[in-house]
Each structure stands twice: as structure tokens, then as C-alpha cells.
C-alpha positions in Angstrom: 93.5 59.9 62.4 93.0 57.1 59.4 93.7 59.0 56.5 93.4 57.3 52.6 95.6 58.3 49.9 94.1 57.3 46.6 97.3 57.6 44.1 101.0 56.9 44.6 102.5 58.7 42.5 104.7 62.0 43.2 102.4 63.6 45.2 100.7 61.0 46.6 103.2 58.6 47.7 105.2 62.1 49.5 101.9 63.1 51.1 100.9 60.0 52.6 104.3 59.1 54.0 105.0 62.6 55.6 100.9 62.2 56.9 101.9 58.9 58.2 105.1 60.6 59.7 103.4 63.1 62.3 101.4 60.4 63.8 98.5 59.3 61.3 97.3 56.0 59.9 97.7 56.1 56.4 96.7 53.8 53.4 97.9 54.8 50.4 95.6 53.3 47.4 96.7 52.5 44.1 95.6 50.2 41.1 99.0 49.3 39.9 99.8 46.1 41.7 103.6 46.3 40.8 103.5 49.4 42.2 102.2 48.6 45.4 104.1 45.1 46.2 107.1 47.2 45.5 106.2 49.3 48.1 105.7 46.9 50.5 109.2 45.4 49.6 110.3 48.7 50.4 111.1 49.8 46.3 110.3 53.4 45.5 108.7 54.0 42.2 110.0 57.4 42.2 113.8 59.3 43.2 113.2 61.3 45.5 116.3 62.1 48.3 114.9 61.3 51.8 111.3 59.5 51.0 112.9 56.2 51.0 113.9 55.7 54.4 110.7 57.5 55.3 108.4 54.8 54.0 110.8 52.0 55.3 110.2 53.3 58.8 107.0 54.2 58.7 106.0 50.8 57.1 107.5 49.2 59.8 106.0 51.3 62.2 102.2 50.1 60.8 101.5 54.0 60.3 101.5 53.3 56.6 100.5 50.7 54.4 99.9 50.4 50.4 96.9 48.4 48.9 95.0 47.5 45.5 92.0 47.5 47.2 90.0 51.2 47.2 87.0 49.6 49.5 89.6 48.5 52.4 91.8 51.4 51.9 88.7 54.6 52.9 87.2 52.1 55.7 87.2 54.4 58.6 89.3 57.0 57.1 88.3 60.3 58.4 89.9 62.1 55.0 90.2 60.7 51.8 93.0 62.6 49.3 92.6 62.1 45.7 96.4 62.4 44.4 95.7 61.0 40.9 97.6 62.7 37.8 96.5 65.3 35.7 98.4 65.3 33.1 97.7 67.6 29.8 95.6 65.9 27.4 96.9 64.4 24.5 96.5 67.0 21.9 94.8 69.5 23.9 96.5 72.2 26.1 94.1 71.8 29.1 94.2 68.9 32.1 93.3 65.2 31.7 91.1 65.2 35.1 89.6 61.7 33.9 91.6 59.9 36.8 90.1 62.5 39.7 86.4 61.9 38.1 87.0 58.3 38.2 88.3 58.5 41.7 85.2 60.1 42.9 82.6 57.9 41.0 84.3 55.0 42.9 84.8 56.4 46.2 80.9 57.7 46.2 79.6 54.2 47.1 82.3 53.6 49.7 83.1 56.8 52.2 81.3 56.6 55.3 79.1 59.5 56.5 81.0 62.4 57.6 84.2 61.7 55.6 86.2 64.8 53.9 87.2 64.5 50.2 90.1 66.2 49.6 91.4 67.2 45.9 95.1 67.1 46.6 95.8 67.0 42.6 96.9 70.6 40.9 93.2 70.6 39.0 91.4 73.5 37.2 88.8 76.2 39.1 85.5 74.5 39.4 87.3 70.9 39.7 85.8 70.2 43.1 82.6 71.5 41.9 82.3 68.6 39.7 83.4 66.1 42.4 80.8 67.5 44.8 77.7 66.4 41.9 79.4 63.1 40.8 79.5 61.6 44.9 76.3 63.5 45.4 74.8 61.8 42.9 75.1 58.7 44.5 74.6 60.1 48.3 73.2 62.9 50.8 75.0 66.3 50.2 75.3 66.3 54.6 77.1 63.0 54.6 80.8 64.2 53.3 82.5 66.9 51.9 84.6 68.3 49.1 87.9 70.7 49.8 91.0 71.9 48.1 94.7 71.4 49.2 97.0 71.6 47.0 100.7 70.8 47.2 103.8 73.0 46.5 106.0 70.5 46.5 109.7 70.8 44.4 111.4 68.0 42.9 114.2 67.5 45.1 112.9 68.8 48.0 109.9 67.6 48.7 110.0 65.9 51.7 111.2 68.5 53.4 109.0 71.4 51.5 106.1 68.8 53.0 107.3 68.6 56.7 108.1 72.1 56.9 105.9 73.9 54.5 106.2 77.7 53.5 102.3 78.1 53.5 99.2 75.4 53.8 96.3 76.5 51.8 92.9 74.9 52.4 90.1 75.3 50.3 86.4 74.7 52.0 82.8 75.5 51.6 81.7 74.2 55.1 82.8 74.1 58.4 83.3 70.4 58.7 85.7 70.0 56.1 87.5 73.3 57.4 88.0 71.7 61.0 88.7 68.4 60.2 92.0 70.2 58.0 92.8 71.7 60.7 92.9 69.2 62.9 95.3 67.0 60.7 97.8 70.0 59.7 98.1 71.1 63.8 100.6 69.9 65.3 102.8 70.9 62.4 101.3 74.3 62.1 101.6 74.6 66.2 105.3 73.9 66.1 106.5 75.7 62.9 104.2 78.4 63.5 103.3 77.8 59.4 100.7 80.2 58.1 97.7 79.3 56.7 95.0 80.0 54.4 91.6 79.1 55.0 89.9 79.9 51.5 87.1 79.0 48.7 87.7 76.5 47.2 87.9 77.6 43.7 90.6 80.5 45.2 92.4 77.2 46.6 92.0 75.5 43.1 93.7 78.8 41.2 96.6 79.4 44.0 98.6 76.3 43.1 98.3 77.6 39.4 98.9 81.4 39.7 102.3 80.5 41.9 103.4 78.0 39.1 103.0 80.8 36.3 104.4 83.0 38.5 107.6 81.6 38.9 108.0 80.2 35.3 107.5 83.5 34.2 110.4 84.4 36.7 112.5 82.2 34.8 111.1 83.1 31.9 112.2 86.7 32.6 116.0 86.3 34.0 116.5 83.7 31.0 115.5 87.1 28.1 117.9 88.9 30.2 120.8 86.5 30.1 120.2 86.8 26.0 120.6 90.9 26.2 123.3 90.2 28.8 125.3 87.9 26.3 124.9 91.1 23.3 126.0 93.8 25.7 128.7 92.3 27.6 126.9 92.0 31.1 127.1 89.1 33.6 123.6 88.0 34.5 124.8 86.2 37.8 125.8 89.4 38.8 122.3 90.4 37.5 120.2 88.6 39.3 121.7 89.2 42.2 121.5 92.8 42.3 118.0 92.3 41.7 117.2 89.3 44.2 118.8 91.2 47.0 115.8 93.8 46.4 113.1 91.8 49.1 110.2 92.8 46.8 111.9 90.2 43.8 114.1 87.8 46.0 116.9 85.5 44.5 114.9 82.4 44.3 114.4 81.3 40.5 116.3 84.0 39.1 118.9 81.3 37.9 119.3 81.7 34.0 119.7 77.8 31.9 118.0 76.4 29.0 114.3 77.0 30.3 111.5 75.3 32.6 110.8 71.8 32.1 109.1 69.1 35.1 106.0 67.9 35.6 104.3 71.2 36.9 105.6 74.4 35.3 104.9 73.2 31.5 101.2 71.4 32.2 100.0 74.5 34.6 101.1 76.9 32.7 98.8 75.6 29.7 96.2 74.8 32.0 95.9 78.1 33.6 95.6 79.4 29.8 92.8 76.9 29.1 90.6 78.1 31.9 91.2 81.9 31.3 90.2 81.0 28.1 87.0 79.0 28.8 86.0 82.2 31.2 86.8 85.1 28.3 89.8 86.6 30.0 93.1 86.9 28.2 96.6 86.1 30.2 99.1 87.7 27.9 102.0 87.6 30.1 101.5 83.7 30.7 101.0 83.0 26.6 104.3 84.7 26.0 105.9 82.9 29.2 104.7 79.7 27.3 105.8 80.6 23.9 109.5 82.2 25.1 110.3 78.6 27.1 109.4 76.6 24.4 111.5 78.6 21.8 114.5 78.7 24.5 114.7 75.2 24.6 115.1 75.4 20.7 117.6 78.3 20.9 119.8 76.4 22.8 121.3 74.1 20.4 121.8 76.8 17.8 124.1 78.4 21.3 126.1 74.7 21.0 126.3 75.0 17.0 127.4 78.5 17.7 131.0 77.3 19.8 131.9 76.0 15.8 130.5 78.6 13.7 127.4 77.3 13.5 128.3 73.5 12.2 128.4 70.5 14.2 127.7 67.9 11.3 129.9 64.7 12.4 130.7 66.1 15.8 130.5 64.4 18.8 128.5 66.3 22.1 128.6 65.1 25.4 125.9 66.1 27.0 126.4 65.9 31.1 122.7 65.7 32.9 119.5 65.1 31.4 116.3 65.4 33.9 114.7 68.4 34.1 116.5 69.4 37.9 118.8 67.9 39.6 118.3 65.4 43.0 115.0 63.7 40.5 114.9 61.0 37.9 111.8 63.1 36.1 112.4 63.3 32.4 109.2 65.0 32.0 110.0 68.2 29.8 113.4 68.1 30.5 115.2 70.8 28.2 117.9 68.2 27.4 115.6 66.3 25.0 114.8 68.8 22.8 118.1 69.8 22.9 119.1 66.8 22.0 116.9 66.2 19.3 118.1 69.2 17.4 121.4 68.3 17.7 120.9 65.4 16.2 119.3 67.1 13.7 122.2 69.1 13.1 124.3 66.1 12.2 125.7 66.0 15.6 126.3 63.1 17.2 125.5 62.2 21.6 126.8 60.6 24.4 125.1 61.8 27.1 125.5 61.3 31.1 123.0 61.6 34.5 123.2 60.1 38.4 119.9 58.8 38.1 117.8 59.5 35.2 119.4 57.0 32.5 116.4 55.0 32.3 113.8 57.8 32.0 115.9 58.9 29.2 116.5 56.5 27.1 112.3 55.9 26.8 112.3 59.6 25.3 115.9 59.3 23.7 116.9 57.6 20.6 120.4 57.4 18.9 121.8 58.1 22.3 124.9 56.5 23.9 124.5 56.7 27.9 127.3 56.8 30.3 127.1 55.9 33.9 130.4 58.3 34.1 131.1 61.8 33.2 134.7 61.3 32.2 133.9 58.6 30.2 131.1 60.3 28.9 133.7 63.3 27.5 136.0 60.3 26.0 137.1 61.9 22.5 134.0 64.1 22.4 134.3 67.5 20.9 132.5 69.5 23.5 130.7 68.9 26.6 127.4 70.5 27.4 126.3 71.1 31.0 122.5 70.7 31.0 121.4 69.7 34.3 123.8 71.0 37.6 124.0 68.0 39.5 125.9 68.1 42.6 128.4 65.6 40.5 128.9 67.3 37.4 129.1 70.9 39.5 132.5 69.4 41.3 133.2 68.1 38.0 137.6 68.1 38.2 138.3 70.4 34.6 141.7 68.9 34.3 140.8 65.2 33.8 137.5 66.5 31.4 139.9 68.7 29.4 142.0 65.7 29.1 139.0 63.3 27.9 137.4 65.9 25.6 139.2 66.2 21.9 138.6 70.0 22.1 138.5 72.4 24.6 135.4 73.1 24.2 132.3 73.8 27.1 128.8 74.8 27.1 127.7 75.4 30.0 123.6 76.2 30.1 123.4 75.9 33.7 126.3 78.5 34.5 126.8 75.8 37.2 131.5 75.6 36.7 133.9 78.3 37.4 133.9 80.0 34.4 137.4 82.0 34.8 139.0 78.5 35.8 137.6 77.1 32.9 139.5 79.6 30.3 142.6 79.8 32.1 142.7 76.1 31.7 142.5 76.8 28.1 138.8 76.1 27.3 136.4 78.0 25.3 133.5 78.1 27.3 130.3 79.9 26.3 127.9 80.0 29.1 124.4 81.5 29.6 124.2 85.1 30.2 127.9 86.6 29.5 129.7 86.8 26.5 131.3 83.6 25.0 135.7 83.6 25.8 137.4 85.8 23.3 141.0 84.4 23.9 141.3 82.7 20.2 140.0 79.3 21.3 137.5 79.4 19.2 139.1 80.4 16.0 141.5 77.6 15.9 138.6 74.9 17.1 136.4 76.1 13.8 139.9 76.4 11.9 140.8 72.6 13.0 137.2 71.4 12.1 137.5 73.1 8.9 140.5 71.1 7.9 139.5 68.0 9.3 136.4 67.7 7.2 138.4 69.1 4.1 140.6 66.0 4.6 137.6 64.0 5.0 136.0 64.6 1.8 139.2 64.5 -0.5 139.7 61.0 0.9 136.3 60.1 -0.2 136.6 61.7 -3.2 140.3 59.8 -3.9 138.4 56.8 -2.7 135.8 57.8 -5.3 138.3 58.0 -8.2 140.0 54.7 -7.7 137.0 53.0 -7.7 135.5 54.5 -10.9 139.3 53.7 -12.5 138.4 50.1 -11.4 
């Protein structure tokens, strides 16, 4: 089956490769020329573990192939997938869907009869709706159709949540469009016996965005708890498994850090609001998910402040990970920034280390000194923050960081080290959802800051003295 791809981004360039994987010819279409000669030279505009080697072979194969030009890309294609961006619009909380509307009005003059449009982007209810007039302005309503099918793919993971999806929703309003779905997701469906969901489309539409609030308000949830579990002595590991072993919760997201960030959970959530709001109907529990995120992400620098009784003026913070999850270079509402930033604020000053998202970070990051190693990172810093559990920083050797750090201090957000090893090592750790290490640690780390800065400021005053006796 020919099968276009007009976008190349995240969930475009994923979804055309693994279409291009079981079998199709795939053109994925996108205006950026850069873009798409890297491509072709086999460069990945994206991280993503897995996708690389995946569009090498299937390049090679002439399954897949990356153009500028929309008019050559939809000749013959039997589906066309708009994969553009939606991202929130500048000062607005709902979706920018300028790039799907522009998407359509080009592609209106250039399907052939019979051709599917598919809304792959995550888009508002009543999205295809608009689609559907814009081509039909320009052509017979029996000559194509509009459907929904939107992705649930995680950063990370998302070739494989692609090739072996939990669920594939398809939203239609008529029977061609419903087939001709079918047909493509098959063979997959045939062998992996994958459930799925033949809907409206506007149900389609508002899946994608009820399972996004969903599960940040998940998070959401098991990060309020880790705050009572801190105050009452409790262990919200231990938490959350107690309740994820309970089949009507389950364990997945029920890992307490600093809050959601990404390119999904932050935009849909707002979006989702938007639209309830446009239709009269009042989420509450998705306006407080919103609002408790965005002041964890605040909270968590006065947690780092906290490990020297609340002062970090002149210190130095190493901060260990930066995007928003590991195994992704995506800076996108990444926790660490803010973070960061009120650190900074605070007088304290930041090294910072990540695998593979230096880069992104330093476009978002000012007054930050990047390390391509996490020992080096800790050189003479007076604490180290874990903010993003890569694989790297989890096998992380305590020893040698205790050894690079000038205190023995750790903050870990991500609960992702052994926290026992840690203190017997001698550190004071404070992580998320148990009580910080009571061992007297912490009193002599404020007690040594305290006399350090006193020494500091009689020097300048002495300094001060002799000059004015001058």
C-alpha cells in the first residue's frame, strides 16, 4: 500500500518508518529541506533508541523515502497522515492546529479520488470536522475521506509501543475510510492479536486526550503522596507498590519525581481544558492536575535549598540529567529547567550533566556549565541533584561522586540510587517521598556553610577597611 506521511517530526518520522517496516511504501513529506537531505543521509532529527537503524534499512530497502515535494509525495498514496505539530499557542492554553489546516488546504487540490485523510496529530474534538469542509471545499464529499488515529507513543519507547501497540483506535464516519485502516493495521493486529477500536471520530479525537490526563493526573496523585509520605515518615516506593499491585490501579506511572514535563502531558492537559471549556463543562480534577505539576516543579528547588537550611547563595549544584525522561533528547517541559532557573535565583550556582540532551538545553538554559561527564560534573560541587534517571547516572559508582563532590550532599528527585548505600557512605541524601537522613550530616553541612561565608564576608570587610585607610 503507498502510504504519505506529511510531517517528520516525532510522530511522523516513527509512524512512517514502522508503516514502511511491515511492508508499505512510504513517503514521508516535509518542508524543511535540511531536514529531509539529512534523512536521506541517514541523520535523525530526533533521539530516539531503535528508529535509526530502522530508517537506514528501510531506506535502503526503497520502502521509504523523504521529500520536499507534497504533490509527488500523495501521488497514488492510498492514505495520506497528517503528523504536523500542535503545539499550545503562544499565549493561549489551547492547540496551534494552524499546521493541520494548512496541511489540508494543500493536500485538497492534490489527493486522488478515493484517498483516506488521516489526522494522526493529538488535535481537539471537532478537528477532523474542520478538515472534512476545508478539502471539501475544494472537491466532491464521495471522492476521500477524513478519520482519526491517534498515536500513544512514549518517548523512549516508541518504536516498539508502534510495532507492538497496547490498543489501535480508529476514528471513522464511513465505511471506506474504516476498511482501508483496517487493511493497513492487519497483519500487525493478525499476529499480536492487538485490540482495536473502531469509533467516531470525535470519541477518537478525545481518547488520545482523556488517557494523557489520565495518567498525569496519576503522577500528579503519587507525587501529593510522596509530600505526606516525607511529613509522616512513610516510604512512597513502598507506597505505590502496595497500591500498583491492586490490578484496578497498576504500577505503571506511580513513580514519584519532580512532575510531568514532555511534549504531550503539559500541551494535552491544557488543551483538554480548552475544549471543556469551549463546550460549558468544568474538569476540576484536570485544572488542579495542571496547577499541582506546575507548582511541584517550583517546590522542588525550595527541597534542594532545604539540604542547607534553606540557603544556597554562592553554592555550587550539579545537576545530573536534564530532558524531561530518560532514553530522549526532548527538553520540552522538562522539570530541570525550572528547577534550574530557581536555583539560580537563589544565588546558586550550575553545572549540569545529560547523555544526549546538552544541546536542547543549552537553547532553554543560560548561565549553565555543561558536562559531557558526571564525575566531572560533581568536581567541587556542593550537592548533586538527580533530575532525570538515566540508565548512566542510575549505575552512577557513589564512591568516586562522594569523592568529586565537596559535600556529601544528594538530592535525589527521581528516587532512582540506593538510598541506604548512599547514607552509609556518609551522604545526606534527601529523596522524594521519605524523610530526609537524620544521622547529623546535615547539621555540620549548614554548620560548615555557616562558617565559610562568615569568613567570607570578614575578608571583604578587612579588604574593605584597608582600602578606605588608603
Amino acid at each position: 500500500m503507498k502510504i504519505a506521511v506529511i510531517g517528520t517530526g516525532y510522530v511522523g518520522l516513527v509512524s512512517g518508518t514502522c508503516f514502511a517496516e511491515w511492508g508499505n511504501n512510504v513517503v514521508c513529506m516535509d518542508k524543511n529541506a535540511q531536514k529531509i537531505a539529512g534523512l536521506r543521509q541517514g541523520r535523525m532529527p530526533i533521539y530516539e533508541p531503535g528508529l535509526d537503524d530502522l530508517v537506514k534499512r528501510n531506506y535502503a530497502a526503497g520502502r521509504l523515502d523523504f521529500t520536499c515535494d507534497l504533490a509527488e509525495a500523495v501521488k497514488g498514496a492510498a492514505i495520506v497522515f497528517i503528523a504536523v505539530g500542535t503545539p499550545t499557542r503562544a499565549g493561549h492554553e489551547d492547540a496551534d492546529l494552524s499546521f493541520v489546516y494548512m496541511a489540508a488546504r494543500e493536500l485538497a487540490s492534490l489527493i486522488a479520488d478515493d484517498t483516506v485523510v488521516v489526522v494522526k496529530s493529538t488535535v481537539p474534538v471537532g478537528t477532523g470536522d474542520v478538515v472534512q469542509r476545508i478539502i471539501g471545499s475544494v472537491r466532491k464529499a464521495d471522492t476521500f475521506s477524513i478519520a482519526s488515529n491517534p498515536e500513544f507513543l512514549r518517548e523512549g519507547v516508541a518504536v516498539s509501543d508502534f510495532l507492538a501497540p497496547d490498543r489501535v483506535v480508529i476514528g471513522v464516519e464511513d465505511e471506506r475510510a474504516g476498511k482501508r485502516l483496517i487493511e493497513l493495521y492487519e497483519s500487525m493486529v493478525t499476529l499480536q492479536n492487538t485490540p482495536v477500536i473502531i469509533t467516531m471520530r470525535r470519541t477518537a479525537e478525545l481518547i488520545k486526550y482523556a488517557a494523557n490526563a489520565f495518567l498525569a493526573t496519576k503522577i500528579t496523585f503519587i507525587n501529593e503522596l510522596a509530600d505526606l509520605c516525607e511529613q509522616v515518615g512513610s516510604n512512597v516506593s513502598d507506597l505505590a507498590l502496595g497500591m500498583g499491585l491492586d490490578k484496578r490501579i497498576g504500577a505503571s506511572f506511580l513513580t514519584a519525581g519532580p512532575g510531568y514535563g514532555g511534549s504531550c502531558f503539559p500541551k494535552d492537559t491544557l488543551a483538554l481544558l480548552r475544549t471543556a471549556e469551549d463546550y460549558g463543562v468544568t474538569l476540576g480534577i484536570v485544572e488542579e492536575t495542571v496547577a499541582a505539576n506546575d507548582a511541584r516543579k517550583r517546590r522542588m528547588a525550595l527541597k534542594v535549598a532545604e539540604a542547607f537550611g534553606g540557603d544556597i547563595d554562592g553554592l555550587t549544584i550539579a545537576v545530573l540529567g536534564l530532558t524531561f525522561k530518560p532514553d530522549t533528547d526532548d527538553m520540552r517541559d522538562a522539570p530541570s529547567v525550572p528547577l534550574i532557573e530557581a536555583l539560580q535565583r537563589m544565588g546558586g550556582r550550575i553545572r549540569a550533566y545529560d547523555p544526549v540532551g546538552i544541546e536542547n538545553a543549552a537553547k532553554v538554559l543560560d548561565g549553565v556549565d555543561f558536562f559531557e561527564d558526571p564525575y566531572e560534573c560533581a568536581w567541587n560541587a556542593d550537592a548533586a541533584v538527580i533530575v532525570t534517571e538515566w540508565e548512566t547516572i542510575k549505575k552512577i559508582d557513589l564512591v568516586q561522586l562522594k569523592h568529586h563532590l565537596r559535600q556529601p550532599v544528594l538530592i535525589d528527585l527521581r528516587n532512582a540510587l540506593d538510598a541506604d548505600a548512599a547514607e552509609e557512605l556518609g551522604f545526606h541524601i534527601s529523596a522524594v517521598g521519605r524523610p530526609a537522613s537524620t544521622d547529623g550530616s546535615l547539621q555540620e553541612i549548614v554548620k560548615r556553610r555557616d562558617r565559610q561565608q562568615a569568613v567570607k564576608t570578614e575578608t571583604v570587610e578587612l579588604v574593605s577597611i584597608a582600602m578606605r585607610g588608603k
